[in-house]
Structures are given as structure tokens and as C-alpha cells.
C-alpha positions, 0 to 999 in steps of 0.5 A, a space after each residue: 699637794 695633799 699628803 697621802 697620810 693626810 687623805 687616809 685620815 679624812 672621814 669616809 664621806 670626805 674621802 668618797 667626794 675627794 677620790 670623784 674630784 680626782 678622778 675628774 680632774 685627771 681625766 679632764 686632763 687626760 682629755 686636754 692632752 689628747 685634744 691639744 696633741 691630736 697628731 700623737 694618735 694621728 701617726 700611730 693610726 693603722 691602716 684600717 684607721 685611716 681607712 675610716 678617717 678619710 672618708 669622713 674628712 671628705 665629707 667633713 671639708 669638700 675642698 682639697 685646701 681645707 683638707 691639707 688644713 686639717 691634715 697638716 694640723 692634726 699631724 704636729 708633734 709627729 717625730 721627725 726622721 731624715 729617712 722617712 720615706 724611700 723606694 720600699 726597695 733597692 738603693 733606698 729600701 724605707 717605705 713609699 708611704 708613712 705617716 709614722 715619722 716624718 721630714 720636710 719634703 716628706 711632711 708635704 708630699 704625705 699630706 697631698 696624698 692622704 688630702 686626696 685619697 679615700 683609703 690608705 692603700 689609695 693614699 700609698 698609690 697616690 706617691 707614685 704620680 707625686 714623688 716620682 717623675 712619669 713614665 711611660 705606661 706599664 712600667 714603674 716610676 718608683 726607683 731611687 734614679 726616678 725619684 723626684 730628689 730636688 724640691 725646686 725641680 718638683 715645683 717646675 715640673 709636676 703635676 700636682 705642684 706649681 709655683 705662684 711666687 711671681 703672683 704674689 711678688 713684684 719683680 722689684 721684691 724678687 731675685 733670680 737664681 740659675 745653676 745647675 741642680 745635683 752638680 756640685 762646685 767641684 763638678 761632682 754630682 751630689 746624689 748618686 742618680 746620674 742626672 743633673 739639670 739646669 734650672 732658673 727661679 725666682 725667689 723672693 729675699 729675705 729682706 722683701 718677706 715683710 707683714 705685708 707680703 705675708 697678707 698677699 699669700 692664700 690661705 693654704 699654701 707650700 713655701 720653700 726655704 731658699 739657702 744660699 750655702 746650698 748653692 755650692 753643692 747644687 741646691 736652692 731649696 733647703 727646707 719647706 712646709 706649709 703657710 696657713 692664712 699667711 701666719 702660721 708656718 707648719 713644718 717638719 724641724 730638724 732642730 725641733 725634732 718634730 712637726 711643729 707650728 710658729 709663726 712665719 715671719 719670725 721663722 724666716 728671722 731666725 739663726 741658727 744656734 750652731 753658727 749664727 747663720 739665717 735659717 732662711 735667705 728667701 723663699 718661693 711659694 706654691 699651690 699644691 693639687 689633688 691627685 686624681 688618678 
């Protein structure tokens, strides 16, 4: 690189066009930067801010999917942090709502509310119908006991979620897992919530998420990460995210630190550095809705 003695000898005409020439470069890399790293300003926005982003978002892509899209991209790079969302009160006192850190469940359920909502305050409210099992009217669904804690259960009996595994895979392409959620091996509950639940899914194996499979799922879908090990503890789901056009896996990462986009099909092949393990055992996919109330 030029030294700076070196600059302070050129004549001043030189000296003028050199400085227009750096200052050009610099900030056209300025403007890269924000550009490939849109989500650094994403999770910093206020509330004001996305108070203006989404009405235009809705005018900009009409459909709920092509808005996940758009969300889902411009908020990679956010940081991840296991405690990202909670009760705003109580047992878990984090925020109901936010945007500034993230982690795999939260990553997903953030973005159907900000895809379906016009306003921050509409995106905060939208976490109630999403996170949280109903109740009846007049009463509060968001406490920790009411939370919707287990992702497998969310997928069977939301609203705004629904599985679409058994339309993408054959039957000979998948298996069948029964246990009952929360209730550990020892017969101890995982999570303090005094509830458990016996559930039965269908999940497609490792071994069956071929190229091939992968040109069957739609162009914005969620996947959850099916992990073996969790069995035990009284869990199927150990992680999830988001498939774009069946290739592009976008997820909080644990490991990344970080919401990032790779490949997915090389993701379900990947161990982990620790101790060897697949990060993946198979995976059940599903659609996600707007919340509309």
C-alpha cells in the first residue's frame, strides 16, 4: 500500500485526484458492506423503524411466503442468544418480543409475526396467538406454564403452523417416533411446567433427504431437526429453521453464533466438532400462516 511520506510528496493536483480516488473506493465499500450485511441494521432498527419497514414490505410482496423470504434473509448475521425471547414477566422475565438477538425457535416464530403484521406493536401481539396455546376470552395466554415450549407439539396443534411432511415423502422414506413429550428417561419432567404429552410423528431419516427429495419441498418452508439423543430427555425437535427453494437452509446457529444461510443438504450431513455426532437424524417439514387476528 502507498506510504503515507510517499502521498505527502506528490504534487498537489496528484495529491487532490488521489484523495477523490480514496474516498470513492472507501465508501463504495462502505456501501458493499451494508448491502451484503443488510440484517447488522435490521436488528438494530426501533420500533418507529419497523413501524415504516413493514407497510412497505406489504405492498412490496403481497404474499405471506415472499415476506418470510424477505424477513428471513435480511436478518442473517443476527446474533444468537439462547434466551432470546421469554414472558416479559415472571418465571422467564426476557422479552415477548425481539428482534435484536435470536435463536432457532425464536428465529422462526419472530418472523411469522413481523411477515404478518403492519406495525411493531402488531408484530409484538401477534406472539400471543403464536407462542402460546389459546385460552379462553379475556384472560392472558403468555406465562411460562402456557407457553408453547416443545416445537413438535406447536406443529400438531397450532394455528399458524401445520406439517406437510407425508405430502413430500412417501411412507417407505419415512419413520415413525412415539414418546411422550417433557417426560425424561428416568420419569422426571424436563422443563418445570407440569405437563407432558404423548405424541406420535412422522419424520423422514437422514439417510432418505436426498437432492431429489429436496426438489419436492416448496419454495419457503420450516424444517425441524430431529435428534435421536433428545429422545431420552423427552424431545424430538433439537433445532429448526427455514428451506428457501429446497437449498438454502436459514437458521439461528448455536456454533455459528449467529443467523446464517448454507446449504441444506450438506447441513443434514454434518457432525459435530465435539464428538463427531450428526447434527441431523432427519427432519419433518411444514408450512407456516399469517396470523390474522
Amino acid at each position: 500500500m502507498m506510504g503515507f511520506a510517499l502521498i505527502l510528496q506528490m504534487n498537489p493536483n496528484k495529491m487532490k485526484v488521489f484523495i477523490i480516488i480514496f474516498f470513492f473506493l472507501f465508501n463504495f465499500q462502505t456501501y458493499s458492506q451494508k448491502q451484503n450485511n443488510p440484517a447488522k441494521e435490521f436488528n438494530h432498527l426501533s420500533a418507529s423503524e419497523i413501524d415504516q419497514y413493514l407497510p412497505r414490505l406489504h405492498k412490496a410482496h403481497p404474499s405471506f411466503d415472499d415476506r418470510l423470504r424477505v424477513i428471513a434473509l435480511r436478518r442473517l448475521g443476527t446474533p444468537y442468544y439462547l434466551k432470546a425471547i421469554g414472558d416479559g414477566k415472571g418465571y422467564d422475565s426476557n422479552p415477548v418480543f425481539n428482534i435484536r438477538t435470536t435463536n432457532c425457535t425464536a428465529f422462526i416464530l419472530t418472523n411469522v409475526a413481523l411477515a404478518s403484521a403492519r406495525s411493531y406493536q402488531q408484530a409484538n401481539s401477534a406472539m400471543a396467538h403464536i407462542n402460546y396455546y389459546p385460552v379462553p376470552a379475556g384472560q392472558n395466554p403468555i406465562n411460562y406454564r402456557n407457553r408453547i415450549h416443545y416445537t413438535s407439539h406447536r406443529l400438531k396443534s397450532s394455528n399458524y403452523f401445520y406439517l406437510i411432511t407425508d405430502s413430500i415423502a412417501v411412507k417407505s422414506e419415512q419413520r415413525t417416533i412415539n414418546l411422550i413429550l417433557n417426560r425424561q428417561q428416568d420419569g422426571s419432567r424436563f422443563l418445570p411446567i407440569g405437563w407432558e404429552k404423548q405424541i406420535e410423528l412422522n419424520y423422514i431419516p437422514r439417510k432418505h433427504i436426498t437432492k431429489d427429495l429436496l426438489k419436492r419441498f416448496p419454495k419457503v418452508c420450516g424444517v425441524g431437526i430431529v435428534r435421536k439423543e433428545l429422545f431420552a430427555k423427552g424431545i424430538i425437535i433439537g433445532h429448526e429453521g427455514m428451506v428457501l427453494d429446497g437449498k438454502y437452509f436459514i437458521h439461528a446457529s448455536l456454533f455459528a453464533g449467529k443467523v446464517v444461510k448454507e446449504d441444506f443438504y450438506r447441513y443434514t450431513r454434518k457432525r459435530r466438532v465435539t464428538d463427531g455426532k450428526f447434527v441431523c437424524d432427519g427432519i419433518v417439514i411444514y408450512r407456516m400462516k399469517e396470523v390474522r387476528e
